[in-house]
N, C-alpha and C positions, 0 to 999 in steps of 0.2 A: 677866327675859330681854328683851332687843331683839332687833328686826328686823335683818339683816346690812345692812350698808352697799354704795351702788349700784354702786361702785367694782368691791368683790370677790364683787359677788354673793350671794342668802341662801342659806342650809340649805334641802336641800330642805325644803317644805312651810311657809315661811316667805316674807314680804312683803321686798322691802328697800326700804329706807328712799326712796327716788326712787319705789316703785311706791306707798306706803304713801299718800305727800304727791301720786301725781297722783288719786287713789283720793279722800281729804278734800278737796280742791280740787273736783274736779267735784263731789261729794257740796254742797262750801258753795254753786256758782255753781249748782247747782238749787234748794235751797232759796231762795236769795235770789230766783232769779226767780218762783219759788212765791208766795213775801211781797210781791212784787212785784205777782203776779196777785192774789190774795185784796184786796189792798190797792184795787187799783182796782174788784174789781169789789164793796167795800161804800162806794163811791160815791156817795152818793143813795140804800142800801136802808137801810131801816129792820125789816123783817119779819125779818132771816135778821142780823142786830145780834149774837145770841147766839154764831150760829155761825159767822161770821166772825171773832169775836174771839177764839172755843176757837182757831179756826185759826191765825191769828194767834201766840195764846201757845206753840201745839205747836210750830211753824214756828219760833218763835224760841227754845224750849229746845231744839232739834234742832243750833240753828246755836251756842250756847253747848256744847253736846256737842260738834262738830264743835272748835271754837275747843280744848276742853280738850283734844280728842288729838293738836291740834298741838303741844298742851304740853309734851304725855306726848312725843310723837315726838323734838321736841328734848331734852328731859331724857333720853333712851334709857329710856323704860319703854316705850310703846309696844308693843301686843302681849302685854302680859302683865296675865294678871287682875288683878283689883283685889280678888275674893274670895280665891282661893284661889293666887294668885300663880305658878300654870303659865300655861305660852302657849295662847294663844288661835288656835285653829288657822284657817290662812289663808282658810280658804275661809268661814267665819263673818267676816272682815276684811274679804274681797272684796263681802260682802253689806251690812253696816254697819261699815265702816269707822271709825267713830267709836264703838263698843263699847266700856265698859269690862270687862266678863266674859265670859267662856267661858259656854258656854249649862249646863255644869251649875249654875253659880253663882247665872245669873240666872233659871234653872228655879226652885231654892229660894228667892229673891227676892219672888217673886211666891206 
């Protein structure tokens, strides 16, 4: 399943594809300034090394997620599980935007 396109509008309870892409966009220019902030402030510390750099890694496989739902967006999957291949309903979209399952999938995931 895809997102309806922004031209004719989605189904209800469905993203379209313009809301989809401004949704990943802010989602990427926060994390970047994120990377951004962590970056400068392990500066000169040595003590907090550790957890700077978790930060660091989490921050940049956030923004590789991000990156792959553009993917999905242009291929037209976007929006559709990757477990179980129903749509991933929008309002779980609206929160992380760069999900790939529906929360029963990734319930059983974990």
């Amino acid at each position: 399943m895809t997102l309806g396109s922004a031209a004719s509008g989605a189904a209800p309870g469905r993203l379209t594809d313009h809301e989809a892409r401004q949704r990943l966009e802010h989602e990427r220019e926060s994390r970047l300034t994120q990377l951004k902030a962590i970056e400068a402030a392990g500066v000169g510390q040595q003590a907090s090394d550790d957890l700077l750099a978790s930060q660091r890694a989490s921050t940049r496989g956030v923004l590789k997620e991000i990156d792959a739902a553009f993917e999905r967006l242009a291929a037209g999957t976007y929006g559709s599980c990757q477990g179980c291949g129903g749509a991933i309903p929008a309002e779980r979209l609206e929160i992380l935007p760069y999900t790939r399952h529906c929360v029963g999938c990734r319930s059983s995931a974990t």
